[in-house]
Residue frames relative to the residue before (quaternion, step in Angstrom):
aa qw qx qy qz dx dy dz
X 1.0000 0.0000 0.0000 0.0000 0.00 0.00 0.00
X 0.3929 -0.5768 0.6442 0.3129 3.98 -0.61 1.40
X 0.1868 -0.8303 0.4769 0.2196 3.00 -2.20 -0.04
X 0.7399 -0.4670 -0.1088 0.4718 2.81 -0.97 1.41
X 0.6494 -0.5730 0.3960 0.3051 3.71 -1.68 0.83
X 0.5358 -0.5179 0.5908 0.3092 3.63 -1.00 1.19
X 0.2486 0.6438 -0.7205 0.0675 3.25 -1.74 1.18
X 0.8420 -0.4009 0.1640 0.3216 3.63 -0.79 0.48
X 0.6935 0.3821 -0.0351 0.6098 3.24 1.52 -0.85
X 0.6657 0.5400 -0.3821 0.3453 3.67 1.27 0.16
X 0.0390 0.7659 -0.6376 -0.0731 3.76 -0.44 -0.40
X 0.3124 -0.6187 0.7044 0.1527 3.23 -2.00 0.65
X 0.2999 -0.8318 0.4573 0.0951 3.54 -0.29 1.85
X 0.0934 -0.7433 0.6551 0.0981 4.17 0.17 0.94
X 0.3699 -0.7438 0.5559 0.0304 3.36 -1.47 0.86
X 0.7826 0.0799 0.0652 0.6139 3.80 0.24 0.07
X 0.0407 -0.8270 0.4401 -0.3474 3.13 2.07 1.71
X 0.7777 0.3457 -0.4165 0.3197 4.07 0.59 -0.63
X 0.8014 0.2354 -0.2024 0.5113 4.17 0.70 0.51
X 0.7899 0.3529 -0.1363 0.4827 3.77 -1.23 -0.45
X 0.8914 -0.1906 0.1645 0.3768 3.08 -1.62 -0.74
X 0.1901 0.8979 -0.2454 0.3121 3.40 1.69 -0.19
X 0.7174 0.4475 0.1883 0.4996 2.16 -0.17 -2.41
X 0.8598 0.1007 -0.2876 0.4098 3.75 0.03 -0.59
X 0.4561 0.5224 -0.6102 0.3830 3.40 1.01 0.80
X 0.5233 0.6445 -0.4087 0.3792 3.49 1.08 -0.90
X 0.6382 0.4220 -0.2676 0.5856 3.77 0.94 -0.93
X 0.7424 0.3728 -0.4735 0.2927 3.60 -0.25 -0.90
X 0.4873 0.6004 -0.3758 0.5107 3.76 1.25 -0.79
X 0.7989 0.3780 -0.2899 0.3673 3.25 -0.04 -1.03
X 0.3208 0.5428 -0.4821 0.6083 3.93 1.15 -0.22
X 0.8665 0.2240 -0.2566 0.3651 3.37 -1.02 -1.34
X 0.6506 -0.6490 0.2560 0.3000 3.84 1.07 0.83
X 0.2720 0.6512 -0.5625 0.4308 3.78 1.79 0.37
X 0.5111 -0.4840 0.6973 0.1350 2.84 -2.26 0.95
X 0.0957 0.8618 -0.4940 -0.0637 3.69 -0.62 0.63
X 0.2434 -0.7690 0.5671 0.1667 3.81 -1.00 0.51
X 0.1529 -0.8429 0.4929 0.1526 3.42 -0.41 1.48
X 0.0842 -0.6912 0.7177 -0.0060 3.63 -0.88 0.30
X 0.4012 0.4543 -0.7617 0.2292 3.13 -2.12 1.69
X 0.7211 -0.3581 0.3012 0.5110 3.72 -1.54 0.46
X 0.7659 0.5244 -0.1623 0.3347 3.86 0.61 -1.19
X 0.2097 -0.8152 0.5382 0.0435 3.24 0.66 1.49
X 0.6700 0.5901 -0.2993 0.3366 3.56 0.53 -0.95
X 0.4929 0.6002 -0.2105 0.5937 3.59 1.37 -0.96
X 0.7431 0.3462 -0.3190 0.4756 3.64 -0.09 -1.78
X 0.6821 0.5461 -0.3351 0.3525 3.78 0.42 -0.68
X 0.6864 0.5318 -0.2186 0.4453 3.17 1.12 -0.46
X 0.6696 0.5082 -0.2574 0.4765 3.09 1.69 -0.59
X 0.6162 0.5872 -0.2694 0.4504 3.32 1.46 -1.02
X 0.5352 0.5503 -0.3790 0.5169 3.81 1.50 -0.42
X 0.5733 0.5315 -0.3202 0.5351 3.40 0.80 -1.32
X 0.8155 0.4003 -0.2682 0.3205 3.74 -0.64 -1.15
X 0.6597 0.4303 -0.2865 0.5454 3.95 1.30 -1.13
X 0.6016 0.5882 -0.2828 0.4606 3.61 0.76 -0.92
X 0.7637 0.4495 -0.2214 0.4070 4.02 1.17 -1.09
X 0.8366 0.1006 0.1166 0.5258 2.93 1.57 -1.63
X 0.5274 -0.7545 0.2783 0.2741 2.98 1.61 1.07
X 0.6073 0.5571 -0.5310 0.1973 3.50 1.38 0.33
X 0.7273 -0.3299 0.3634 0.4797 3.65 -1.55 -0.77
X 0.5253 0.7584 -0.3851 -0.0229 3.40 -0.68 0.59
X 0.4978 -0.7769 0.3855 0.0071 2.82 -1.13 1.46
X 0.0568 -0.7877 0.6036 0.1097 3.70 -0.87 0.52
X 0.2521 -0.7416 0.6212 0.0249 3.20 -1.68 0.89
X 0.2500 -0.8230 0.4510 0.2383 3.79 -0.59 0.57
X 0.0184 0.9087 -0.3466 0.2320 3.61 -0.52 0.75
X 0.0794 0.8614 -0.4866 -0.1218 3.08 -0.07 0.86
X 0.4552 -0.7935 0.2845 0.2867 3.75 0.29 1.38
X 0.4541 0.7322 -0.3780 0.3388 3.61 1.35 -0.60
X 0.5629 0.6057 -0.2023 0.5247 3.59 1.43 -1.20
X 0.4358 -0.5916 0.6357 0.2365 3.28 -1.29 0.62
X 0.7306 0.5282 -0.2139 0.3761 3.10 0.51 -1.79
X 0.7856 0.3377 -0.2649 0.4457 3.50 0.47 -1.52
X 0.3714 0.4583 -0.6532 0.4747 4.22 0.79 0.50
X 0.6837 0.3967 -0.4660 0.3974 3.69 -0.07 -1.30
X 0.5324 0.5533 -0.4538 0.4523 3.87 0.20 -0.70
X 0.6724 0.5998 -0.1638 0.4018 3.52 0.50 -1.31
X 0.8525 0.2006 -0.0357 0.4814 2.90 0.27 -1.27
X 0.4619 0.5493 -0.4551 0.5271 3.94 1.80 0.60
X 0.5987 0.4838 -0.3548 0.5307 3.48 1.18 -1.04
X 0.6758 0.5155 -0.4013 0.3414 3.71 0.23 -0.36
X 0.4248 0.6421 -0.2799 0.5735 3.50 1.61 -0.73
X 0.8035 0.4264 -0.2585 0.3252 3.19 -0.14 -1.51
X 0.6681 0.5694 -0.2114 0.4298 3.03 1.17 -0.77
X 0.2237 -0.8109 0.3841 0.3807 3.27 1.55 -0.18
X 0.3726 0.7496 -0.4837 0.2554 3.41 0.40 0.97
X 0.4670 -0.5826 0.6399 0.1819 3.92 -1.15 1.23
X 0.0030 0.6926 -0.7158 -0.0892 3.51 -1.55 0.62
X 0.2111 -0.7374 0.6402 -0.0431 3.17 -0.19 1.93
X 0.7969 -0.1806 -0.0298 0.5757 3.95 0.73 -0.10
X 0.4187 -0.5752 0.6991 -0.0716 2.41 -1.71 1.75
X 0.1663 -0.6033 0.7797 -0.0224 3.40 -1.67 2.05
X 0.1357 0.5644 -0.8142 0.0149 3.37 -1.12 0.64
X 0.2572 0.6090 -0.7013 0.2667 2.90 -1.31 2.07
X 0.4947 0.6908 -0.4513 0.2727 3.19 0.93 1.20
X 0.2254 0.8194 -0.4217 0.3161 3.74 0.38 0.40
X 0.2928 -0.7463 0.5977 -0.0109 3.97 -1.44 0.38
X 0.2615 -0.7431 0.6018 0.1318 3.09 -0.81 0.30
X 0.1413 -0.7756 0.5759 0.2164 3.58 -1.82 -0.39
X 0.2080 -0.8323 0.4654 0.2178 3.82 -0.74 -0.13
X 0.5490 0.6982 -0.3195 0.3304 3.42 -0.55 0.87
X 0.4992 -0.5262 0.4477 0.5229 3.80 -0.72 -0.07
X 0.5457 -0.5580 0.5625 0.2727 3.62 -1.09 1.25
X 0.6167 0.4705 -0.4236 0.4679 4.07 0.43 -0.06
X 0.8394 0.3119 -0.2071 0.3940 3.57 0.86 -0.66
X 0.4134 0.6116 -0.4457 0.5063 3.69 1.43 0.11
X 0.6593 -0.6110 0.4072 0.1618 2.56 -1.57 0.74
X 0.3905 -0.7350 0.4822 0.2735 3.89 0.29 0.80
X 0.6966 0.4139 -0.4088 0.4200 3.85 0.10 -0.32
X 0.7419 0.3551 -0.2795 0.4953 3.39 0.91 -0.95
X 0.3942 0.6054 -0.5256 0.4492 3.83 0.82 0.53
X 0.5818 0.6270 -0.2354 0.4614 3.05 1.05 -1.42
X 0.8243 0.2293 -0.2151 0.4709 3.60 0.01 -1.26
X 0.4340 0.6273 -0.5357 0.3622 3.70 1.11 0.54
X 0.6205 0.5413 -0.3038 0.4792 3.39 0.86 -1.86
X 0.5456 0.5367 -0.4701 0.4396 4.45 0.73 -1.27
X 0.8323 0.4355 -0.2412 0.2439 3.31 0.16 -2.03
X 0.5976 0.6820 -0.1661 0.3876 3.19 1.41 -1.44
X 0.8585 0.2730 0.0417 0.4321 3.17 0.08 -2.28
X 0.7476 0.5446 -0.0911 0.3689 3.63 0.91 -1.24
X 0.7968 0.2719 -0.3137 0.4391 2.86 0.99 -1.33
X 0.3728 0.7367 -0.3897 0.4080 3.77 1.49 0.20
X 0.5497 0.6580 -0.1368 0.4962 3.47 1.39 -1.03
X 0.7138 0.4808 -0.1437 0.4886 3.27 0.68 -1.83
X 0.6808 0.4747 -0.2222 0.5116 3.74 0.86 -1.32
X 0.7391 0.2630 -0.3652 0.5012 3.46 0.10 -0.46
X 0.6997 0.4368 -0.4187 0.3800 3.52 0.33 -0.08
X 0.6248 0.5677 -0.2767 0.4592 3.11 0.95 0.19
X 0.6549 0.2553 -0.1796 0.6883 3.68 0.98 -1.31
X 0.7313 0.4127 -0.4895 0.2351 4.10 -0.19 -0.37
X 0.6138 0.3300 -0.5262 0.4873 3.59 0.41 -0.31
X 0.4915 0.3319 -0.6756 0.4380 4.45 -0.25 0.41
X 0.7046 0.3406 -0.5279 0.3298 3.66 -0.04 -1.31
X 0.4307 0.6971 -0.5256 0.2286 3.75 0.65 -0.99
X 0.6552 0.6999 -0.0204 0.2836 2.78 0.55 -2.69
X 0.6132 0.4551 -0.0597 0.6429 3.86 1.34 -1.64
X 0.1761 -0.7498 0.6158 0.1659 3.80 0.43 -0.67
X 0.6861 0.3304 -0.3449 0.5488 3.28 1.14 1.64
X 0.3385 0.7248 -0.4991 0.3330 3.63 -0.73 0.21
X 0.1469 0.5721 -0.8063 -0.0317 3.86 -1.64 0.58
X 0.3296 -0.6282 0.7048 -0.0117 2.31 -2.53 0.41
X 0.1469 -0.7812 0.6068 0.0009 3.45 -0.59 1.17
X 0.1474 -0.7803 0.5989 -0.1039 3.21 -0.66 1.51
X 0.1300 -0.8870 0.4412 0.0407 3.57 -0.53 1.12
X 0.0876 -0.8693 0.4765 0.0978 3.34 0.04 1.35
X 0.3470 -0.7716 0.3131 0.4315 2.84 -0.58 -1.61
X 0.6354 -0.4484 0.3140 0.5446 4.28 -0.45 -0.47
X 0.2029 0.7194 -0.3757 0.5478 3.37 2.33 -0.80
X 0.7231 0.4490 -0.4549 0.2618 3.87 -0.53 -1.39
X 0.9086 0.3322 -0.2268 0.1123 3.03 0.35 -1.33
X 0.7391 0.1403 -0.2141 0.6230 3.48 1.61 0.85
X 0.6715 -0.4355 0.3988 0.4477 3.42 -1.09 0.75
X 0.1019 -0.7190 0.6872 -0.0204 3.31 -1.65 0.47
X 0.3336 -0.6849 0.6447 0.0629 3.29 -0.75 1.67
X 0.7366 0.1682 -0.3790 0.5343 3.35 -1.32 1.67
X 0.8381 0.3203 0.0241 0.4409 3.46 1.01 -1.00
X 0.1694 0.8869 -0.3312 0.2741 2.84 2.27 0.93
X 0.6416 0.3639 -0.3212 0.5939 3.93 1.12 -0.10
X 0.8126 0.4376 -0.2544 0.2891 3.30 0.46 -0.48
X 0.4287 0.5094 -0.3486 0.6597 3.40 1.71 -0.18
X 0.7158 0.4753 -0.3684 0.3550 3.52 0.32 -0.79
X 0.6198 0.3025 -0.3078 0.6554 3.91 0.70 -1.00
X 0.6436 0.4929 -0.5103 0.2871 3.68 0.19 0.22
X 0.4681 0.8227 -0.0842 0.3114 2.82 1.72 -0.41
X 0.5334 0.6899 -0.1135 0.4761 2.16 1.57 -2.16
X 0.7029 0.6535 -0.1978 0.1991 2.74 0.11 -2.13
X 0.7917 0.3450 -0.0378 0.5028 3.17 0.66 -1.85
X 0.6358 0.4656 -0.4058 0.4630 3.87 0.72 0.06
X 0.4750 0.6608 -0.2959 0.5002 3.41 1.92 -1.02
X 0.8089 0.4210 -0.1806 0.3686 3.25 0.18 -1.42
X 0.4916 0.7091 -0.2567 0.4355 3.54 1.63 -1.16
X 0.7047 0.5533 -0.0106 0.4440 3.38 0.97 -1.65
X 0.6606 0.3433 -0.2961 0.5984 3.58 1.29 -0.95
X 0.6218 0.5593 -0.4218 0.3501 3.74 0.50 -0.57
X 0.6232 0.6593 -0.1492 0.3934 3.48 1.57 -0.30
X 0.4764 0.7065 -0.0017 0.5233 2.80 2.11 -1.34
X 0.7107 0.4165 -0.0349 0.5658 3.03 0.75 -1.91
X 0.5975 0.4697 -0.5479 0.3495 3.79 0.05 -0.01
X 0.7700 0.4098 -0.2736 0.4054 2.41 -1.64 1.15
X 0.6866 0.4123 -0.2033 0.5632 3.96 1.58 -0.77
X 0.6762 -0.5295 0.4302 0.2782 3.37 0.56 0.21
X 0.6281 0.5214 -0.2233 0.5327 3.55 1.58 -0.42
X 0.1572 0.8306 -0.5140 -0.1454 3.73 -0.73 -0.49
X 0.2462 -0.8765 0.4089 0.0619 3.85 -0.58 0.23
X 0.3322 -0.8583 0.3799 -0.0932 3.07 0.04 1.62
X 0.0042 -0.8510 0.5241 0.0336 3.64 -0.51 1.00
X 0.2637 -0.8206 0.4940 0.1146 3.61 -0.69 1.62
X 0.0406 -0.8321 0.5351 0.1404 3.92 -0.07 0.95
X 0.1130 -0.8512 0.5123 0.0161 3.99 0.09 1.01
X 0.3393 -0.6605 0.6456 0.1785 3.84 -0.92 0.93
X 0.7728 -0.3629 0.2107 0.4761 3.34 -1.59 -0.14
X 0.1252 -0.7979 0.5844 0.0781 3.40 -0.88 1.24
X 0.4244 -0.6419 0.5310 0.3549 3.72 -0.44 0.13
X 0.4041 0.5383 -0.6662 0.3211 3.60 -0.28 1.63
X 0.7350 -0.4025 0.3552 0.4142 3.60 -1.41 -0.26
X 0.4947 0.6504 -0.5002 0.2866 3.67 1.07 -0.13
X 0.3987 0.7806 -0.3000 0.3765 3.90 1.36 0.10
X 0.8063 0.4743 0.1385 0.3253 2.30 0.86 -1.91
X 0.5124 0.5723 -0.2357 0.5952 3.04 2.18 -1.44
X 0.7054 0.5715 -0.2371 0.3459 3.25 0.74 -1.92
X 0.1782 -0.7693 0.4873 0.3727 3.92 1.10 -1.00
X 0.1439 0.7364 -0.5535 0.3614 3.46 0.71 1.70
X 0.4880 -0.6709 0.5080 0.2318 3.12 -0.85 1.50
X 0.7093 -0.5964 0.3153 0.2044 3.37 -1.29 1.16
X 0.4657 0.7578 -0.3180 0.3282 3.05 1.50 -1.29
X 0.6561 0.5686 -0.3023 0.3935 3.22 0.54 -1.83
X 0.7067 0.4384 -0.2457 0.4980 3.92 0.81 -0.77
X 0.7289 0.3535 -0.3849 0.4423 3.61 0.55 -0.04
X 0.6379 0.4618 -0.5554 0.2672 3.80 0.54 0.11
X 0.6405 -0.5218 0.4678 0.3140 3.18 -1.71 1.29
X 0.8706 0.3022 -0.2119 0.3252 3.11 -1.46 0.60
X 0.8227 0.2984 -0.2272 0.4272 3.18 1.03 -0.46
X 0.5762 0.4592 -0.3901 0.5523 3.61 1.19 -0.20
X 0.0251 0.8312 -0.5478 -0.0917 3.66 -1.62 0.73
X 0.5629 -0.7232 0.1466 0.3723 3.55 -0.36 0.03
X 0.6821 -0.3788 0.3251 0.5344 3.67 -1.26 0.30
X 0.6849 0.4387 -0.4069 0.4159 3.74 0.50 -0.85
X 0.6859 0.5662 -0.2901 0.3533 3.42 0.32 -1.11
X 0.6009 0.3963 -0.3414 0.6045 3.90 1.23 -0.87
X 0.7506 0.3789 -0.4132 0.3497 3.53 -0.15 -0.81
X 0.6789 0.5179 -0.4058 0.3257 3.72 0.82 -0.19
X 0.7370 0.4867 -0.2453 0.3998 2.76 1.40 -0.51
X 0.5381 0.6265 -0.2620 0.4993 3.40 1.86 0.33
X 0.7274 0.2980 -0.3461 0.5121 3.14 1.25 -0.16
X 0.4779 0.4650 -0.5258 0.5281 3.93 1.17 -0.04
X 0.7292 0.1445 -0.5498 0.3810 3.69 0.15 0.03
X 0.6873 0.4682 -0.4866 0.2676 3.66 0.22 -0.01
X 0.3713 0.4941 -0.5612 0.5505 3.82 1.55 0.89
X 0.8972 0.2673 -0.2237 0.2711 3.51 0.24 -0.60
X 0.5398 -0.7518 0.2744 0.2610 3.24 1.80 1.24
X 0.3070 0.6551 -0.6108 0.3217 3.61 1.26 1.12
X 0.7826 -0.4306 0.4009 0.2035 2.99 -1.72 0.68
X 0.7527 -0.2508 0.1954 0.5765 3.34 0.42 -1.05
X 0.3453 -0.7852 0.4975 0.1294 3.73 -1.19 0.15
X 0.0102 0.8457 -0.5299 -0.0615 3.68 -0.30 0.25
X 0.3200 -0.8111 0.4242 0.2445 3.71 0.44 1.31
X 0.8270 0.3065 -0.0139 0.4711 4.12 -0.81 -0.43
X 0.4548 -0.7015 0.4836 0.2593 3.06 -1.15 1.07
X 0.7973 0.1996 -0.3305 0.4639 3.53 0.02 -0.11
X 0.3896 0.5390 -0.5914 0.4561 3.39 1.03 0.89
X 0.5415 0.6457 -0.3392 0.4181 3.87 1.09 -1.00
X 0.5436 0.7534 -0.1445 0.3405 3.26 0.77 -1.57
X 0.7784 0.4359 -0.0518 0.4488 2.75 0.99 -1.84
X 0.7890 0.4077 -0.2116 0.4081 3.17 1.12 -0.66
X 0.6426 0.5740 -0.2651 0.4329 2.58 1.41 -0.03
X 0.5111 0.5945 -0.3355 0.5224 3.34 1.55 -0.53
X 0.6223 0.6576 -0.2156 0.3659 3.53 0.90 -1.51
X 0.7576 0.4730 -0.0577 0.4460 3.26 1.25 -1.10
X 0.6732 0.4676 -0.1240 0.5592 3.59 1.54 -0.92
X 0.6550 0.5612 -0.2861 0.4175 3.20 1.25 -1.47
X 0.3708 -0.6454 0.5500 0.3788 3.94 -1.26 0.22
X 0.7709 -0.4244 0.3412 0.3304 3.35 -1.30 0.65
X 0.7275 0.5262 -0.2666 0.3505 2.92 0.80 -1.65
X 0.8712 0.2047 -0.2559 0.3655 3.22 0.89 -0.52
X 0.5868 0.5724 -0.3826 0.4263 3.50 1.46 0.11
X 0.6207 0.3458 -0.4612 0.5315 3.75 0.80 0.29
X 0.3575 0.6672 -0.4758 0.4479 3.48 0.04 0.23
X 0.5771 0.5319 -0.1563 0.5996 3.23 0.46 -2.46
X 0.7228 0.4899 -0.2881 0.3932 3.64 -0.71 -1.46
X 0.7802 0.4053 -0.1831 0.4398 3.09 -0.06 -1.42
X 0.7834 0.4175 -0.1823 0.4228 3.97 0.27 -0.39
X 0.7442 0.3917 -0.0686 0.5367 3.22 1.66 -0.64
X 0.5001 0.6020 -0.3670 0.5028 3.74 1.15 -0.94
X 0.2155 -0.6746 0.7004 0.0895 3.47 -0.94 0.78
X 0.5614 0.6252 -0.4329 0.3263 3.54 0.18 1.92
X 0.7078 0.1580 -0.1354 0.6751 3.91 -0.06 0.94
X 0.2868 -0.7235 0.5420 0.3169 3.00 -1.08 -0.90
């Protein structure tokens, strides 16, 4: 299913629009001539992109600051989008973080504002923009999980989990949606080369082995060709596939272990 037809009043809202895979959904849309509204804490960034993207491809685009953890400051968000008289005909939720470490030693508030950024504010957005697309009898949604989903992760025991979320969430709406004209699309990326490493305090390593790390461009293209073509979910790279699949089939008993002894994360 194509998605829905560019008109003056539409836009494709990207979440976590100011780095990574973000950012190159914010571009691949814009190529294929979509108005787009970027949105992350880093106004300075989104502004830079929105020059970049009207200046390349002449489309509309608009940025919103935001830090998505907040309840309040989405509504802010998502009033300024109104005001602006703008339609979200597709919704990117791909904003979200990660951590590294034994879940006893992290910091407990910021766990917290993962599960907001991650799990909630995903929640909050589609419930909000899908019953208009409903309403229109048009509309996707790109939902960014991760390979994380598809089993627990020692060190990475909140974040696999709201990644989880994500992808069973998203699995479920695409199910919903048959049949409305809408359709919802989950992107599950392995290690990509962006700053989420770095945020997360993952050892570098994880980014230098051949073959298995790929890039922000490469995931985000492949997230929006499947969310033109209204697939369920996506798993980018072969030995990112692998992974999810193993993660999923394998028994616990013996894939955390594996994980745990090998994953170059925390300590």
């Amino acid at each position: 299913m194509p998605l829905p037809p560019q008109s003056e009043s539409s836009t494709c809202l990207v979440t976590g629009a100011s780095s990574g895979i973000g950012v190159e959904i914010a571009r691949e849309l814009a190529k294929r001539g979509r108005g787009v509204t970027l949105v992350a804490r880093r106004k300075d960034r989104l502004t830079e992109l929105a020059s970049e993207l009207t200046e390349r491809h002449g489309v509309r685009a608009e940025t919103v600051g935001c830090d998505l953890s907040s309840p309040a400051a989405r509504k802010r968000m998502m009033q300024t989008v109104n005001d602006r008289g703008l339609d979200v005909e597709v919704l990117v939720n791909n904003a979200g973080f990660g951590s590294a470490g034994r879940f006893q030693s992290l910091d407990a508030d910021a766990e917290l504002r993962m599960v907001r950024t991650n799990v909630e504010a995903v929640v909050d957005l589609c419930s909000s923009y899908v019953p208009d697309m409903v309403e229109r009898g048009q509309g996707a949604v790109l939902n960014v999980a991760s390979v994380a989903a598809y089993q627990p992760v020692p060190r990475q025991s909140t974040y696999a989990a709201t990644k989880a979320f994500v992808l069973s969430f998203t699995e479920g709406l695409h199910v919903d949606l048959k049949g409305t004209g809408v359709t919802a699309t989950a992107l599950c990326p392995g290690p990509t080369k962006t700053e989420f490493g770095e945020t997360a305090g993952i050892r570098e390593e994880l980014f230098q082995i051949p073959g298995l790390v790929y890039t922000a461009e490469e995931m985000a293209v492949a997230g929006v060709n499947a969310m033109e073509r209204g697939r369920r979910a996506v798993v980018p790279g072969a030995t990112n596939l692998v992974g999810a699949v193993g993660g999923r089939l394998m028994p616990r008993a013996l894939v955390l272990p594996l994980i745990d002894r090998f994953y170059p994360v925390g300590k």
